[in-house]
C-alpha positions, 0 to 999 in steps of 0.5 A: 118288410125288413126281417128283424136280424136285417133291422138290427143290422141297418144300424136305425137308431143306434144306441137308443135301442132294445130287442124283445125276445120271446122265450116260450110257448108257439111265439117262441123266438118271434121278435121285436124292437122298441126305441128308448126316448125321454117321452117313453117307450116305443115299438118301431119293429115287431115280427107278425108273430109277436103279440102286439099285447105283449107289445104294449105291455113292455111299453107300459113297463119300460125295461131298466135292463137287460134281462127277463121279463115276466108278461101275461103271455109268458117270459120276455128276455129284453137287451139293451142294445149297446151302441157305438159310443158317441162323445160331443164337445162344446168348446177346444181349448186345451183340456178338450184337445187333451180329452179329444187325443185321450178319446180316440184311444177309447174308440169314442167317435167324436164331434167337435163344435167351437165357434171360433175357427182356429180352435176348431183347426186345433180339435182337427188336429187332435184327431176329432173326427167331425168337427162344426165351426159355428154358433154352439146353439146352431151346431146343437139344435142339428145334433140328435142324441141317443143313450150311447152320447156322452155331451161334455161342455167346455166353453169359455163363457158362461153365456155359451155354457147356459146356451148348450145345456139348454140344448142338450137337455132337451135330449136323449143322452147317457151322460152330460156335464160341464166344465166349471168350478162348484160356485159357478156350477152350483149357479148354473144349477139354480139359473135351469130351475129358475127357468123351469127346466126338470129338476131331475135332470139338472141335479143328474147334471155332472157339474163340476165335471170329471171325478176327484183325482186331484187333476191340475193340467189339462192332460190330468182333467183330460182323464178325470173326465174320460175315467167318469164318462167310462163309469158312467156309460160302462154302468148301463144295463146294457147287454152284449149287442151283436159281435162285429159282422153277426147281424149282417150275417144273420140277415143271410144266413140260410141255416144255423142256430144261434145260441144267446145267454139270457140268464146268468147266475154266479160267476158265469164269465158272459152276461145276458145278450151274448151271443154266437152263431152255429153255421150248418157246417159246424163253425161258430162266430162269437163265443159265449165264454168258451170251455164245457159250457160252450162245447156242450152248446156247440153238440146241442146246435150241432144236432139241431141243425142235423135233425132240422129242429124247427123249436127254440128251447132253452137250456140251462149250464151249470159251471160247478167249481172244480169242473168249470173254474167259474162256477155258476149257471146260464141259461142259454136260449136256442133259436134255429134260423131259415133265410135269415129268420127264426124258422116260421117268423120272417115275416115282420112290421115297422111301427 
């Protein structure tokens, strides 16, 4: 079976997932991974020395965020693994040629559907990187979608509009909206409840799209819609996933400690889920913030290594102000690795 840093690093189900930590007691460090759909929350991987009850425990009280959780067993710290960020476009007129340009420079990775070929050249042209020339529903219902997918709807009929956010509410996504004035949205609206389809998503629905700044061109609207999708996907509890090249590593590392902050209080310049790595010969990839807090970290780890230390600990850095310009608190958790593993847990299983 897979380890679970060579689960992460095959990129399975990018953007819809969430690793599980434990931080105390014999199982200190075992982990696992749970899948976030609509429907609920799963395990797809979970090391054999993580408790299946503690398992199904986070499943029946599915994390909002990132951060510790209290379970029977003891505390659990829970990241939100970011994905890469995804946007598909219904439609290639010119406000999505103008979003499509503006995207690219946001490191989105872009799809494109329009049924209509010589638009669907002009998405090309605009540096889609995939772009679909058929039916919008054909297109969609081959389409998955995950918590890092941003659907923006920009048709030009309104029969095509209903057609794709049928589609795409049926979905796992973490943004969708509509291209429209509030008349017309407000119809749409009332035409999904009317068909039975949940209210709750439909009133989330940002429908007219992009936020108030008064935009006219379609370069303007290209950036009130790029400015919401970047509030609302920025929103996300998420934590820092795995710096590029981090996890790969991991999954062959023969030695190391890796060091990840799981609490934060103040003005801590990191948030929970970052992470670094501490090679056996000293070196680090990644950094969780730098300065006194990283150094004393680096000691910490040094030595572990060194002394063969096969238990995880945790470690608490205080940032007062005037000896650390932020101030603050983290927690920091210390995870020493064999093969690839936390030591003793290599061993793990797919759900």
């Amino acid at each position: 079976m897979p380890g679970f840093f060579e689960y992460i690093a095959s990129g399975k189900e990018n953007g819809s997932l969430t690793a599980a930590w434990i931080l105390e007691g014999e199982n200190a460090g075992s982990a696992a991974v749970f899948r976030r759909e609509m429907k609920g929350f799963f395990p797809v991987f979970r090391e054999e020395s993580f408790p299946e009850d503690t398992a199904q425990e986070i499943c029946g009280i599915p994390p909002e965020r990132t951060g510790v959780l209290e379970t029977a067993g003891g505390r659990v710290f829970l990241e939100r693994l970011p994905g890469q960020k995804k946007l598909v476009i219904c439609g290639a007129g010119h406000v999505a040629q103008s979003l499509i340009r503006l995207c690219r420079t946001l490191d989105y990775e872009i799809t494109v559907t329009e049924d209509r070929e010589e638009y669907a050249e002009k998405a090309r042209e605009a540096g889609a990187h995939r772009v679909i020339c058929r039916p919008f529903g054909e297109a969609l219902d081959e389409m998955d979608g995950d918590f890092s997918t941003a659907f923006v709807i920009m048709t030009r009929e309104h029969a095509h509009d209903m057609e794709c956010l049928k589609r795409i509410l049926g979905k796992n996504y973490a943004y969708a909206g509509m291209m429209g004035s509030r008349s017309r949205t407000a119809q749409i609206r009332e035409e999904l409840l009317a068909e039975g389809f949940d209210s709750g998503k439909t009133e989330a629905l940002h429908m007219p799209i992009g936020l108030p700044i008064g935009s006219r061109t379609p370069e303007e609207i290209a950036v009130s819609v790029a400015a919401e999708l970047i509030s609302v996907l920025n929103a996300s509890e998420s934590g820092e996933g795995f710096p590029p090249g981090m996890a790969e590593e991991l999954a062959a590392t023969s030695r190391g400690v890796l060091a990840m902050i799981v609490e934060k209080n103040g003005e801590a310049p990191r948030k929970p889920g970052t992470k670094m790595l501490v090679r056996s010969d000293g070196s680090a990839l990644g950094t969780i913030g730098g300065g006194s807090a990283e150094a004393a970290i680096l000691r910490t780890a040094g030595k572990m290594i060194r002394d063969g230390e096969r238990e995880s600990r945790l470690i608490r850095i205080s940032m007062k102000k005037g000896t650390m310009y932020c101030g603050g608190e983290i927690t920091v958790f210390l995870m020493p690795l064999e093969n690839g593993q936390q030591q003793g847990r290599e061993k793990g299983k797919t759900q």
